[in-house]
C-alpha positions, 0 to 999 in steps of 0.5 A: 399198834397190831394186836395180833391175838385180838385181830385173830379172834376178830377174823376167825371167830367173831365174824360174821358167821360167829354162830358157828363157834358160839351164841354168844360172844363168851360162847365164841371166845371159849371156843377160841381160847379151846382151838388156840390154846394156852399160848394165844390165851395169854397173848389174847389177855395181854392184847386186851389190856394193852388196848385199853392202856394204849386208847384214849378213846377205846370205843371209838377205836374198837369201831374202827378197827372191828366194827365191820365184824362185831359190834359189842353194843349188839350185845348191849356191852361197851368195848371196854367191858368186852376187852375186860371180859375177853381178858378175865376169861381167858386168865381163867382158861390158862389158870384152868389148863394149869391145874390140870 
């Protein structure tokens, strides 16, 4: 399955050079979510739920997939907690957007 708002965030901001947007991962999903806009941060919601829905083992396929780019034990988070964090702040920037 192709999580295309999730394989975005990973390619373009949660790299290798991530501390060009952020010192933290939050830090760096926010300024994705600023940059993106509405759009991608429902699409990012959604990605993240339907990975964990669609894994049985989600953080051995979050490895695999991103692991070359970012690795959330670094930050000592499990997959699961990323996804469900990513998921919840980016709920926020939509609700924040519209209420603005």
């Amino acid at each position: 399955m192709i999580y295309y708002y999730l394989d975005h965030l990973m390619g373009a901001y949660l790299n290798q050079d991530y501390d060009l947007s952020g010192e933290t991962p939050e830090e760096v999903v926010q300024c994705y979510l600023d940059s993106e806009g509405v759009a991608h941060a429902s699409g990012l919601a959604e990605d993240c739920t339907k990975f964990i829905e669609n894994n049985n083992d989600v953080e051995t396929n979050f490895e695999a997939l991103y692991g070359d780019d970012f690795s959330p034990r670094l930050w000592r988070i499990t997959a699961i907690e990323f996804l469900q964090k990513t998921s919840e702040q980016a709920k926020a920037f939509i609700s924040d957007s519209e209420s603005r």
